[in-house]
C-alpha positions, 0 to 999 in steps of 0.5 A: 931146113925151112923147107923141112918144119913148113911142111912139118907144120902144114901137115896138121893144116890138112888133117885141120882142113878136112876135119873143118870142111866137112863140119862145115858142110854139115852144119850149113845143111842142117840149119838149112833143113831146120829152118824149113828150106828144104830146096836150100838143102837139097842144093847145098847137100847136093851142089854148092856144099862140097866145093863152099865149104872147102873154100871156106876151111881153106879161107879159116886155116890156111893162112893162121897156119902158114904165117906159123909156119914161115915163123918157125921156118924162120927160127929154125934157119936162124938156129942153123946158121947160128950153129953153122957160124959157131963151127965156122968160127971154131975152125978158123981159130990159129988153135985148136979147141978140144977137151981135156982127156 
């Protein structure tokens, strides 16, 4: 179950991540071309922008969306064994517990 809702929820932090990168990308390469470096925005479109900018989102969501993820992971494991000790404990009754027809 933990397993389960932490790729639940890390799978917005991709979709995130790829929408960041390329935000990214561009914006460093813009601000670069307006301030009248072209040789800086020629090499950041070029060379070092794809990989930097990667980086970056991956340094920006990451970590905010998995520590949500272990905690929810955690809660949802919690959940779960605390029905699974309620079953457990409604089986080991000397009587048995049903609903009134």
């Amino acid at each position: 179950m933990f397993r389960r809702t932490f790729s639940v929820i890390m799978t917005p932090a991709m979709v995130l991540m790829g929408l960041v990168a390329p935000s990214i990308y561009l914006y460093v390469g813009i601000k670069e071309a307006m301030d009248g470096s072209a040789t800086a925005a020629i090499f950041w479109f070029l060379l070092w922008g794809h990989i930097i900018s990667a980086i970056i989102s991956a340094i920006i969501v990451l970590p905010v969306l998995a520590i949500l993820a272990v905690l929810a992971g955690a809660a949802t494991s919690l959940i779960t064994l605390a029905f699974r000790m309620q079953k457990r404990g409604l089986d080991s009754l000397p009587f048995r517990v049903s609903r009134k027809d």
